[in-house]
Residue, then its C-alpha position, 0 to 999 in steps of 0.5 A: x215661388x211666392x209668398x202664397x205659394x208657398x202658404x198653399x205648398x204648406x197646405x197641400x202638404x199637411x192634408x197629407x201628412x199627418x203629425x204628432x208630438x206625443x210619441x213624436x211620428x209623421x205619417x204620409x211622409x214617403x221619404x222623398x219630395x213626391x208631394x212637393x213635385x206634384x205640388x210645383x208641377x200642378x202650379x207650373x213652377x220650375x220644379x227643380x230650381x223650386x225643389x232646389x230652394x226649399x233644400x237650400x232653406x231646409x227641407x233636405x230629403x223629404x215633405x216632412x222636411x219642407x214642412x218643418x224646417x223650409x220655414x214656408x211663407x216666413x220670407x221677408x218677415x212674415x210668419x205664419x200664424x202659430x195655433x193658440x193652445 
């Protein structure tokens, strides 16, 4: 998967799933990588070697997952932006 790929696999994620900190909870999350699937089958991606990957770098067992800790588009020392407070 490329770096803009992944840039847009965080994207469609995140218009689906919603986050917040105070009280910490995810909503949207199925529990599994529905979302993810249907994103790299809509991109023609390889979905398991691609699903494989982002378990490998994180996202174990669901979205919410690959959305926290899969560290998408940080591959060759890009990061991406953090939201100013």
């Amino acid at each position: 998967m490329t770096r803009d790929q992944e840039i847009k696999l965080l994207g469609a994620l995140e218009s689906h799933i919603t986050f917040t900190a105070d009280p910490p909870r995810t909503d949207g999350c199925a529990n599994d990588h529905r979302l993810t699937r249907a994103f790299l089958t809509r991109e023609g991606l390889d979905v398991e070697t691609e699903l494989a990957g982002l378990v490998e770098r994180g996202g174990r067992c669901c979205d919410c997952e690959v959305v926290f800790n899969a560290k998408l588009g940080a591959k060759s020392g890009f990061a991406l932006p953090q939201d100013p407070d």
